[in-house]
C-alpha positions as CSV (number, residue, x, y, z in Angstrom):
1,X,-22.0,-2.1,8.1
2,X,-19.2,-2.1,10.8
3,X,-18.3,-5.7,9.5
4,X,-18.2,-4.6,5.9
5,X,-16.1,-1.9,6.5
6,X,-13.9,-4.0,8.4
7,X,-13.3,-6.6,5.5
8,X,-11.8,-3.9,3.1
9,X,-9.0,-3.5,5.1
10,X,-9.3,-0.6,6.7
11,X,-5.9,0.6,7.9
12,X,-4.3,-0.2,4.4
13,X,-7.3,1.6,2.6
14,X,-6.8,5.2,4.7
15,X,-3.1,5.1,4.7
16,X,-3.0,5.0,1.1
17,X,-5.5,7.2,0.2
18,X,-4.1,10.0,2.6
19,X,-0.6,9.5,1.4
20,X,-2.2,9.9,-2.1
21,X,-4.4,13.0,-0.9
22,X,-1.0,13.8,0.5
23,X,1.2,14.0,-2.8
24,X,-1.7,15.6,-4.7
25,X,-1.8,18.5,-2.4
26,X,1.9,18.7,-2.3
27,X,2.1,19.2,-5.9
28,X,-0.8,21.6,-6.4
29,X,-3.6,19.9,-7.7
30,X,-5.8,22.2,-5.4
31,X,-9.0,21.2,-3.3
32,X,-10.9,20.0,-6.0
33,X,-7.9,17.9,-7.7
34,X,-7.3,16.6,-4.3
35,X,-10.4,15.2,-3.5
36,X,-10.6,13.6,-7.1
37,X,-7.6,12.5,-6.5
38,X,-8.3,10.9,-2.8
39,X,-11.7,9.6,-4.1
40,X,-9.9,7.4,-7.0
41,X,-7.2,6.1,-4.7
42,X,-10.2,5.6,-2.1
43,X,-12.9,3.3,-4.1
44,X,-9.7,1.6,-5.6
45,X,-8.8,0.3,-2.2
46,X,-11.5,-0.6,-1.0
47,X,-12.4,-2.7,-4.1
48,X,-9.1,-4.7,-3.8
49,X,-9.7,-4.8,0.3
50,X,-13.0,-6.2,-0.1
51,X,-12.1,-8.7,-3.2
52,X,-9.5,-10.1,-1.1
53,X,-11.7,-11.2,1.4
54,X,-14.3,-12.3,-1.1
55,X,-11.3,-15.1,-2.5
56,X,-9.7,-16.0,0.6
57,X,-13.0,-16.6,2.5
58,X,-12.4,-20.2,2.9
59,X,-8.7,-20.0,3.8
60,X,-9.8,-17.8,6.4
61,X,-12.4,-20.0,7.8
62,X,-9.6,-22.5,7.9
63,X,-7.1,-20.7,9.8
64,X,-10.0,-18.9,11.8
65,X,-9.0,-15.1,11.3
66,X,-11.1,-13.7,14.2
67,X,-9.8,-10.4,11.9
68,X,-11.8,-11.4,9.2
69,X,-15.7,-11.4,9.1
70,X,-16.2,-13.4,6.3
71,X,-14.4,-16.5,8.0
72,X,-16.7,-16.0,11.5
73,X,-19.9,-15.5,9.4
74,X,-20.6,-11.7,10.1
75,X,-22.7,-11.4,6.7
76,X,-22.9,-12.8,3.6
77,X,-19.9,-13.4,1.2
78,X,-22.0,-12.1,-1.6
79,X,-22.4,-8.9,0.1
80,X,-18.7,-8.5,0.0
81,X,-18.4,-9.3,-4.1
82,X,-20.9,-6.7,-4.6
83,X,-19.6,-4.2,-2.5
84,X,-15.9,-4.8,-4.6
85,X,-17.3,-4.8,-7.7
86,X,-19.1,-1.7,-6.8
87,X,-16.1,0.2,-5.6
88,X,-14.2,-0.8,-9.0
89,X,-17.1,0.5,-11.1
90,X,-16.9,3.7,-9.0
91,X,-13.6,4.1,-9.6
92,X,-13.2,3.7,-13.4
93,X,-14.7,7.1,-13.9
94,X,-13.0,8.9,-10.5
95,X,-9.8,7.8,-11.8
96,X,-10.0,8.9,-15.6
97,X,-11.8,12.3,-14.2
98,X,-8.3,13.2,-13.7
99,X,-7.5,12.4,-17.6
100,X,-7.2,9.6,-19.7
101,X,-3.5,8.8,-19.2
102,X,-3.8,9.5,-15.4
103,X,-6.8,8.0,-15.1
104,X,-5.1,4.5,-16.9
105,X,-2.1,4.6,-14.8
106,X,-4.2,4.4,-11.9
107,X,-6.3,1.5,-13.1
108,X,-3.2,-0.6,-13.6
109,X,-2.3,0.0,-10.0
110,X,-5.5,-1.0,-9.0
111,X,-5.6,-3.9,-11.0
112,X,-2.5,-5.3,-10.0
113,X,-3.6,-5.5,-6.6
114,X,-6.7,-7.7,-7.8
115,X,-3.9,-9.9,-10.3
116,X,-2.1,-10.1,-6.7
117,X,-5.6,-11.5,-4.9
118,X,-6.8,-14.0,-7.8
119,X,-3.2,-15.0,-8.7
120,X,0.3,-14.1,-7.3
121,X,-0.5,-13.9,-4.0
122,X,1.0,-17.7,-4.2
123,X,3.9,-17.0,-6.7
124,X,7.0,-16.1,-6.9
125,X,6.6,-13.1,-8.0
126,X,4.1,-11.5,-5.4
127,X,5.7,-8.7,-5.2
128,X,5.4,-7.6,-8.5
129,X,2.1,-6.2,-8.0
130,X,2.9,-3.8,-4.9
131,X,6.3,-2.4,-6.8
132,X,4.1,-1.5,-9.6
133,X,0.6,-0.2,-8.0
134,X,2.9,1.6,-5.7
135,X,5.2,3.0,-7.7
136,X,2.0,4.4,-10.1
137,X,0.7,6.4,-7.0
138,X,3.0,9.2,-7.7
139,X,2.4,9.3,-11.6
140,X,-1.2,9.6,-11.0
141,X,-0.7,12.2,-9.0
142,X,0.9,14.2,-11.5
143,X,-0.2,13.3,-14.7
144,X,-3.2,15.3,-13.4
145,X,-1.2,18.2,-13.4
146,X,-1.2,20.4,-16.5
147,X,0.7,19.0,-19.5
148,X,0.3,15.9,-18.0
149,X,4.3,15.7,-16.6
150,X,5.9,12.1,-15.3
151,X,7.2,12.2,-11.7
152,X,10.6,12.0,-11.4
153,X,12.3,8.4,-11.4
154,X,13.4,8.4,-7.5
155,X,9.6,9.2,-6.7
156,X,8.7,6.0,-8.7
157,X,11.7,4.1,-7.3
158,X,10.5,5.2,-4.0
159,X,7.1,4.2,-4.3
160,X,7.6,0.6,-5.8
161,X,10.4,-0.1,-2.6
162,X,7.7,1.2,0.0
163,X,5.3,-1.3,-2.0
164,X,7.5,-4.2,-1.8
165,X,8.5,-3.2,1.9
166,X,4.6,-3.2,3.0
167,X,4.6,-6.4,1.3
168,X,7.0,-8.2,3.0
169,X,6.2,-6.6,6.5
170,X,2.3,-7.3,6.1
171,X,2.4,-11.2,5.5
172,X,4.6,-11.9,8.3
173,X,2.0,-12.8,10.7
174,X,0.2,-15.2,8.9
175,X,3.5,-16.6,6.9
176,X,2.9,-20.4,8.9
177,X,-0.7,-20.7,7.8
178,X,-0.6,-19.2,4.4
179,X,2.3,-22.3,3.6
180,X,0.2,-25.0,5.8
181,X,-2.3,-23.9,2.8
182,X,-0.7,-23.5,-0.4
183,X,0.1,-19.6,-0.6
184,X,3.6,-19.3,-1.0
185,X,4.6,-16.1,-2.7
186,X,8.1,-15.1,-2.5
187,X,8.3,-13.8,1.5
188,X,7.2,-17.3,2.1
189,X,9.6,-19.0,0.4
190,X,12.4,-17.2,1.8
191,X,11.3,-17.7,4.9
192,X,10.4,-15.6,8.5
193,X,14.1,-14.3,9.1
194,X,14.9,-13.6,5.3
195,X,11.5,-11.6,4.8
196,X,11.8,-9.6,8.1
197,X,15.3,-9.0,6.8
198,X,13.6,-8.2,3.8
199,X,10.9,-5.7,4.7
200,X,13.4,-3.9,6.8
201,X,15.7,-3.4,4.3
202,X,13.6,-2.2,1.6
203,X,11.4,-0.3,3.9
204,X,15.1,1.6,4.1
205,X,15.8,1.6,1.3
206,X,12.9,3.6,0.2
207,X,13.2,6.2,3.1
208,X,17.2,6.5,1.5
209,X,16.3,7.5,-1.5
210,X,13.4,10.1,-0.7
211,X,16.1,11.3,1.6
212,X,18.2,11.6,-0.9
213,X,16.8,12.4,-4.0
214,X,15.2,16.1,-3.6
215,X,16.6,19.2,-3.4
216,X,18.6,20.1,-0.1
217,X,20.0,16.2,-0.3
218,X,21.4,15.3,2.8
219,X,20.2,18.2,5.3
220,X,18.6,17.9,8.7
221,X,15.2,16.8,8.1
222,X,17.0,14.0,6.0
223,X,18.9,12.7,8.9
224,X,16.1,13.4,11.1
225,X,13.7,11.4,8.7
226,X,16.5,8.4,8.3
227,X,16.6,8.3,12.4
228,X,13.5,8.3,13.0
229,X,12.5,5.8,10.3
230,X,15.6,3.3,12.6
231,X,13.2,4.0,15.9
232,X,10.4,2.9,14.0
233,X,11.9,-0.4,13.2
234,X,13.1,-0.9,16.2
235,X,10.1,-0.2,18.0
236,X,8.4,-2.9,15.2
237,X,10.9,-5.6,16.5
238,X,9.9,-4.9,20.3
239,X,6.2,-5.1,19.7
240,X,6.3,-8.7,17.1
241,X,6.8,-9.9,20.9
242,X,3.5,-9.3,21.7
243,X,1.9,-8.9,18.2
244,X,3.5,-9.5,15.1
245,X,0.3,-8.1,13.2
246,X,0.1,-5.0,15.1
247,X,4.0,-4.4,14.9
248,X,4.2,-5.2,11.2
249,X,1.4,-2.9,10.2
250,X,3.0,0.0,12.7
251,X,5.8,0.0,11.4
252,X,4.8,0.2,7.6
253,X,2.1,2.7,8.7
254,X,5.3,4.4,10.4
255,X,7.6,4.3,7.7
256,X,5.1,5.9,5.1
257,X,4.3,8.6,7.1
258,X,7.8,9.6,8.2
259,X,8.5,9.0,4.2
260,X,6.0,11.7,3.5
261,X,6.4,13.6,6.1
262,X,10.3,14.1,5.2
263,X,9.7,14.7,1.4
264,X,6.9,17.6,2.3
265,X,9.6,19.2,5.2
266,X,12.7,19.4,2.3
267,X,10.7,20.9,-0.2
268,X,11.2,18.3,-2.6
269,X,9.0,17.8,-5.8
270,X,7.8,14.8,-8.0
271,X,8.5,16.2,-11.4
């Protein structure tokens, strides 16, 4: 059990859901809205989390990810399949419990993060799937809400630049085996320097605009939030020397919850 938890990403899987748990409170979708809301995002992520493991099982045996069960033989890799497509059959109904528009949105998020494991992963264009699934969060959130209302277009902005951010940041460790075997999305063919450059700057420039964009614009939890987002970073750069998979995932676990953190303190709302 401990080594089927651990292949559906764990860190990843809990930071998303509680950022979307998060925004649901925030814009009063109560208790019960909340925890549809956190079960959705949850079974989603763990369905992508443990798919991705399931398909790159033998690239991980070849690099020998001590990280990953699959490629040190914990259990079987058809446990994992089931346990993905279980998750995604779970959260077909979770997610449309919330309505059949919010309920959709959220199924595109989810299933651009499986289009990312079967396919763009090695394209150009892998980060097309984070900008999108990320950038949905929010609208799931609030088409929920009576009347079904769109978030406002910074809070989607937002979203898909904190996506592509995470992106960027999270493949940076493994950037020199994913090319020795074939996976070259777009952070790999920039290369290290240009996607650290990368991450950093769209990790930014998502904490700009939430900064930003609601109501007080500009006030002292927004320069608070913008500062504190620069420590993070800088702290991320300190710690690559000793782990660059530690440091990348800090600092986009940082980031997020700063991001949060700084929307909820101004008051701030999607729609």
């Amino acid at each position: 059990m401990l080594a089927l938890m651990k292949a559906c990403h764990p860190g990843p899987t809990l930071v998303v859901t509680a950022t979307g748990c998060a925004l649901a409170a925030m814009v009063g979708r109560g208790p019960g809205g909340t925890l549809l809301v956190g079960a959705a995002v949850l079974t989603g992520q763990l369905s992508i989390g443990w798919s991705n493991d399931w398909i790159d099982r033998v690239r991980d045996r070849a690099t020998r990810r001590s990280d990953k069960p699959l490629a040190g033989g914990s259990f079987a890799p058809r446990v994992v399949a089931v346990a993905a497509f279980a998750a995604l059959a779970l959260c077909v109904p979770l997610s449309l419990a919330s309505g059949v528009l919010a309920g959709a949105v959220h199924l595109v998020a989810v299933a651009c993060g499986w289009l990312y494991n079967v396919r763009l992963k090695a394209s150009p264009v892998s980060p097309l799937p984070f900008a999108v699934a990320f950038g949905l969060l929010p609208a799931f959130v609030t088409l929920g809400l009576p009347g079904g209302p769109w978030p406002a277009w910074w809070a989607l902005a937002a979203g898909a630049l904190l996506g592509m951010g995470a992106h960027f940041a999270n493949v940076l460790p493994d950037i020199a085996d994913d090319v020795a075997l074939g996976v070259r999305g777009l952070p790999h063919r920039l290369g290290p320097t240009t996607a650290r450059l990368g991450a950093a700057v769209l990790l930014v420039a998502a904490s700009v605009l939430i900064a930003l964009a609601p109501g007080d614009r500009g006030g002292v939890v927004s320069v608070a939030g913008l500062v504190a987002v620069a420590l993070v970073l800088a702290g991320g750069l300190v710690g690559a020397r000793r782990s660059v998979r530690r440091a990348a995932f800090g600092v986009t676990l940082g980031v997020a919850v700063i991001d949060v953190t700084m929307f909820v303190a101004q008051g701030g709302s999607l729609v």
